[in-house]
C-alpha positions in Angstrom: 78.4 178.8 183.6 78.2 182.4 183.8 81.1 184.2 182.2 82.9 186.9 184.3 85.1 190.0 183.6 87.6 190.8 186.4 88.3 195.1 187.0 91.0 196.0 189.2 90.1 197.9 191.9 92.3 201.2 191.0 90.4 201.3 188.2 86.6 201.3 189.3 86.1 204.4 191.0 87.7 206.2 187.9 85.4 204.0 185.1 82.8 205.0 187.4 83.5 208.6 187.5 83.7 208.7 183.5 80.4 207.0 183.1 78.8 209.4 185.4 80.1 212.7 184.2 79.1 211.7 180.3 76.0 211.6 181.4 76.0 214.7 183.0 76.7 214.2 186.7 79.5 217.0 188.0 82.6 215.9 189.8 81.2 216.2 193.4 78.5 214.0 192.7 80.1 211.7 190.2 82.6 210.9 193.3 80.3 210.6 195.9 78.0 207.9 193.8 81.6 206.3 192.3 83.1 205.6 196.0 79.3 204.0 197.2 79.7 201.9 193.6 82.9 201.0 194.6 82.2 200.3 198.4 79.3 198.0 197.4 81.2 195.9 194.8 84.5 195.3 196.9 82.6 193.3 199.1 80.8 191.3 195.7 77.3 193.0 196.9 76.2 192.9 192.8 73.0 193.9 193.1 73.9 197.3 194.3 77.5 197.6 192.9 78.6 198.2 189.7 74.5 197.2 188.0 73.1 200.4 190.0 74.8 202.8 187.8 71.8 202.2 184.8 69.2 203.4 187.4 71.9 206.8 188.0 71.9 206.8 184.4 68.2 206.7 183.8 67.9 208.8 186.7 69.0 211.6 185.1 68.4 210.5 181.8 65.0 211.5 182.5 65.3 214.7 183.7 64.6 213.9 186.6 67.5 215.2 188.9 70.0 218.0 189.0 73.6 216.6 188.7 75.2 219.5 189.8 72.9 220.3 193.2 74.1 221.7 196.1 73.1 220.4 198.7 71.7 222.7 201.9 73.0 222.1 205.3 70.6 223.5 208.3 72.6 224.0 211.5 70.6 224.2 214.8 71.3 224.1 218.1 69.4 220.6 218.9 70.4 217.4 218.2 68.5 217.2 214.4 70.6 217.7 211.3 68.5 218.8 208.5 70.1 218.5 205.1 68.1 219.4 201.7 69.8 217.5 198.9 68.0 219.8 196.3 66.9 217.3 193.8 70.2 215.6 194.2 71.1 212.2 194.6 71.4 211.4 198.8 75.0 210.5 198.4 76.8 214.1 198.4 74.1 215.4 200.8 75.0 212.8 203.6 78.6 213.4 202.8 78.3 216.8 203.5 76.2 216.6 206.3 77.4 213.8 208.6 80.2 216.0 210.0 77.6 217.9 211.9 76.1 214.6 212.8 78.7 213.0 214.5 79.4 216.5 216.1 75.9 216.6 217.5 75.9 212.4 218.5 79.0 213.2 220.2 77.5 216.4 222.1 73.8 214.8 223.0 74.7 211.0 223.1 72.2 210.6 220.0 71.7 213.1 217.3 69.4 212.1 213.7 70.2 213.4 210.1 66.9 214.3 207.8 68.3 214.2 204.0 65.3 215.7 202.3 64.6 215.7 198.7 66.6 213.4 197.4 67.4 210.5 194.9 68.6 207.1 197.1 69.5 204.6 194.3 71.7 202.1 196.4 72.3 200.0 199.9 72.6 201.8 203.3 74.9 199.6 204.6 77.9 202.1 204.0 76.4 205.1 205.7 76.0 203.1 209.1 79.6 201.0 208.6 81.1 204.4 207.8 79.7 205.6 211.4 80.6 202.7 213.4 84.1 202.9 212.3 84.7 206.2 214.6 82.7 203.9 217.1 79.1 205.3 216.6 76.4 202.5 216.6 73.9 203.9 213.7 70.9 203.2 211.6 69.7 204.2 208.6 66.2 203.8 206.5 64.3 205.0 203.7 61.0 204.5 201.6 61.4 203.7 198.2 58.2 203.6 195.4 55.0 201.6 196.1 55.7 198.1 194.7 54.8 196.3 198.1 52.1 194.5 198.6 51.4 194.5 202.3 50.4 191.8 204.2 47.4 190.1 203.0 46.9 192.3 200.4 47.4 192.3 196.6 48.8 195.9 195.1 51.7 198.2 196.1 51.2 200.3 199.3 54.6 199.9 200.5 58.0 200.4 199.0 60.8 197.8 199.6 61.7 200.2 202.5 65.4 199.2 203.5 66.7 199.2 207.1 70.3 199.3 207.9 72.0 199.3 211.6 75.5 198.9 212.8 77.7 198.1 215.7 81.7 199.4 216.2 83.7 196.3 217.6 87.3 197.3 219.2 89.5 195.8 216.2 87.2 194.4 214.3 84.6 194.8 211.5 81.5 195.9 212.9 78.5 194.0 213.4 76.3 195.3 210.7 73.4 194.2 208.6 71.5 196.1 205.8 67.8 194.2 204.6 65.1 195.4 202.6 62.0 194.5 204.7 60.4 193.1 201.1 60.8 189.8 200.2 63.6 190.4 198.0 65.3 193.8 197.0 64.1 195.4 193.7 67.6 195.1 191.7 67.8 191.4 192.7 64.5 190.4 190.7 66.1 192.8 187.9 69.3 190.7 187.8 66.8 187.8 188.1 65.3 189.1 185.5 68.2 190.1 183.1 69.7 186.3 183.4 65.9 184.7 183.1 66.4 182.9 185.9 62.9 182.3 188.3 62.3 184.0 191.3 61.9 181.9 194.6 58.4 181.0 195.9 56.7 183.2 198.0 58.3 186.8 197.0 55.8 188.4 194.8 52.3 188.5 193.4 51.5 189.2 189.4 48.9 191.9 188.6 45.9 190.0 189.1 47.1 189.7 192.9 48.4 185.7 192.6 51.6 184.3 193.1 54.4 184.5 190.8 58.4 183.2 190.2 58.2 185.3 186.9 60.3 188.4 187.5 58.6 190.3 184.8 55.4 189.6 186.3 56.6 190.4 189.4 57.8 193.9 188.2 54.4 194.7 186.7 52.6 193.2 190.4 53.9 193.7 193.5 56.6 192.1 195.7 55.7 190.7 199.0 57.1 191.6 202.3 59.4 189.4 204.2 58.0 187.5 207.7 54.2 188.7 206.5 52.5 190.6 209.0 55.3 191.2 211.3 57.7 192.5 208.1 54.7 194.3 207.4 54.3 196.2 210.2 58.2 196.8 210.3 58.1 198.2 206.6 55.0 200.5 207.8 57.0 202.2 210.6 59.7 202.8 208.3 57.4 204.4 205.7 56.7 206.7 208.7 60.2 207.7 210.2 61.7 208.6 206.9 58.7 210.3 205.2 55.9 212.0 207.7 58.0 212.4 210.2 60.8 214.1 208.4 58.5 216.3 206.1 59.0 214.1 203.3 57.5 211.8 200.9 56.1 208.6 201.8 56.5 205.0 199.2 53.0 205.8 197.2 53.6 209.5 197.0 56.8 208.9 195.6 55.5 206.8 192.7 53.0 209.2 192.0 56.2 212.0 191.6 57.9 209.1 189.3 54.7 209.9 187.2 55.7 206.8 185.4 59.4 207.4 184.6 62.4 205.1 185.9 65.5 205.7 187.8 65.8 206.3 191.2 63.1 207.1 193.6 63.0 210.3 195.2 62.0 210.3 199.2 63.9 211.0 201.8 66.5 209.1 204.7 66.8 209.4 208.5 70.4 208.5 210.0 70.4 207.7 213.8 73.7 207.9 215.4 74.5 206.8 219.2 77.4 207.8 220.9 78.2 204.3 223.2 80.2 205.9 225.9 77.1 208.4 226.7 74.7 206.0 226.8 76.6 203.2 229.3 78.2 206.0 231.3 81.9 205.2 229.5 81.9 202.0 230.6 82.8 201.4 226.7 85.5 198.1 227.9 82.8 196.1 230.1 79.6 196.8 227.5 82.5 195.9 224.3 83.0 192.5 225.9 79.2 192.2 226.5 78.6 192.5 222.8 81.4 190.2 222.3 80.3 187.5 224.4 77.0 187.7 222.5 78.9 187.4 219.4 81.0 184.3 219.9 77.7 182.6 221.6 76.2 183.2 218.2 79.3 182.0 216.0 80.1 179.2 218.5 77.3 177.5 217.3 77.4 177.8 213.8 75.6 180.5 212.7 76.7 183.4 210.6 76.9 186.8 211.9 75.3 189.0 209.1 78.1 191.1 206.8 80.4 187.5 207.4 80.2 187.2 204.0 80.5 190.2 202.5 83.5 191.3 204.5 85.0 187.5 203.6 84.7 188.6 199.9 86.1 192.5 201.1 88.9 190.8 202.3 89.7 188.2 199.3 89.0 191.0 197.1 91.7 193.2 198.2 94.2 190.9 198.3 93.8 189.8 195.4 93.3 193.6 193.7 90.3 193.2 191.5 86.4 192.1 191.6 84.6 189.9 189.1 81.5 190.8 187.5 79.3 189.4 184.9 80.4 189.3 180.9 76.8 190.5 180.2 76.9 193.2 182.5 80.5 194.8 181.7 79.0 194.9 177.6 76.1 196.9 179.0 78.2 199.1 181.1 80.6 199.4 178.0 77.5 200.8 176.0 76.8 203.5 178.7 79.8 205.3 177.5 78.7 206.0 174.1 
């Protein structure tokens, strides 16, 4: 049985925060990475909680980003929000930018943020559930580094290329799901990796091209993506709408910028925001109970909504005041302090 540490909640942002600006991160980014840290591991997502800050260490540990960048906000007078996160991590540039994007969403009925040149280390599901809670629907993507395979073949085109949407529900969590269209997310086959456990069937390919449950192997292959040709295609268009489309970098020009060095991969986003009552002509009651109906249809059943889960261990989490993580993982995170 895996032994667990438990952190109080008052205390991660802060542990966070200390970690971060040791290693040379100033406050305003060190904050804006320690709150998405602490988002992700209130609701017990561990692969992009508490383990991600090693890749913001390595990050800049390589020289590879500026921990004090300020990032550049372009106003225009069209619906597009262009924000330059120069060489920063994407965090502190969406922070700073998303004002004018739910300005704009609100003005047009849709508006888009481009965060260019930037370092996106951890899940998109916050950006998306931070806009549906002022009752935006929104959607969020970005490329990654080539360690795809796409369908049918056998080397990294594609990067894991995650896509992230949500719906605001009147009193209620919103309807939100976050996936990487591979097989499985890179940090899970790293935890799969760090407690030598085997990967399920069907996720990844070794170097050679065959199929693999070795996570090490997997790490020096290629991971699959999910649903073959059809999460293919989906991880293509994404590849496209948050690199050529935005002026940015696409999965394979991104690992040639890595040049071979870890940490975080350096791309760029696109954030879609809807405003609902534009779009059904504020008829925001009748299309609410739509959505609703849909819902409990699904539920009624017995399936699971996607975020259930995660907003089951939100809620046990803060009543309870704390999160558990592994033993093995606090140690490491101990030793980022020295």
């Amino acid at each position: 049985m895996t032994k667990t540490v438990q952190l109080a909640l008052d205390d991660i942002k802060p542990f966070c925060v200390k970690i971060l600006r040791h290693h040379g991160y100033g406050n305003a980014h060190a904050d804006a990475i320690a709150d998405m840290l602490y988002t992700c591991q209130l609701d017990d997502c561990q692969s992009h909680g508490l383990f991600r800050l090693f890749m913001a260490i390595d990050t800049i540990s390589n020289g590879k980003i500026d921990g004090n960048a300020e990032p550049v906000i372009a106003s225009s007078s069209n619906a597009i929000v262009k924000a330059d996160a120069s060489n920063g991590m994407s965090q502190l540039a969406f922070e700073q930018a998303s004002p004018e994007l739910i300005a704009k969403a609100r003005q047009h009925g849709i508006a888009a943020l481009a965060i260019n040149n930037c370092y996106h280390f951890s899940a998109l599901w916050p950006v998306v559930e931070q806009l549906a809670s002022l009752g935006l629907a929104a959607m969020s993507m970005v490329p990654s580094q080539s360690w795809v395979a796409p369908a049918g073949g056998t080397r990294g085109s594609l990067g894991t290329n995650p896509f992230a949407f949500s719906w605001p529900r009147q009193g209620k969590n919103p309807f939100t799901f976050d996936f990487a269209t591979s097989a499985f997310a890179r940090g899970e086959i790293e935890l799969y990796r760090r407690e030598g456990k085997p990967l399920p069937e069907g996720v990844a390919v070794d170097k050679d091209g065959k199929p693999t449950t070795d996570p090490q192997a997997a790490m020096d292959g290629a991971m699959l993506t999910f649903g073959g040709y059809k999460g293919s295609a989906l991880s293509i268009m994404i590849e496209l709408l948050a690199g050529p489309l935005i002026d940015d970098l696409t999965s394979l020009e991104s690992m040639d910028h890595a040049e071979g060095r870890g940490g975080a991969p350096y791309h760029g986003q696109v954030i879609i925001a809807f405003d609902l009552a534009q779009f059904n002509g504020s008829h925001t009651d009748q299309n609410d109970a739509r959505a609703e109906r849909l819902f409990a249809d699904i539920v009624d059943q017995g399936a699971r909504l996607p975020s259930q889960r995660r907003y089951a261990a939100r809620a046990r989490n803060l009543e309870r005041g704390f999160v558990e993580i592994s033993k093995q993982l606090h140690d490491d995170i101990l030793k980022l302090q020295e």
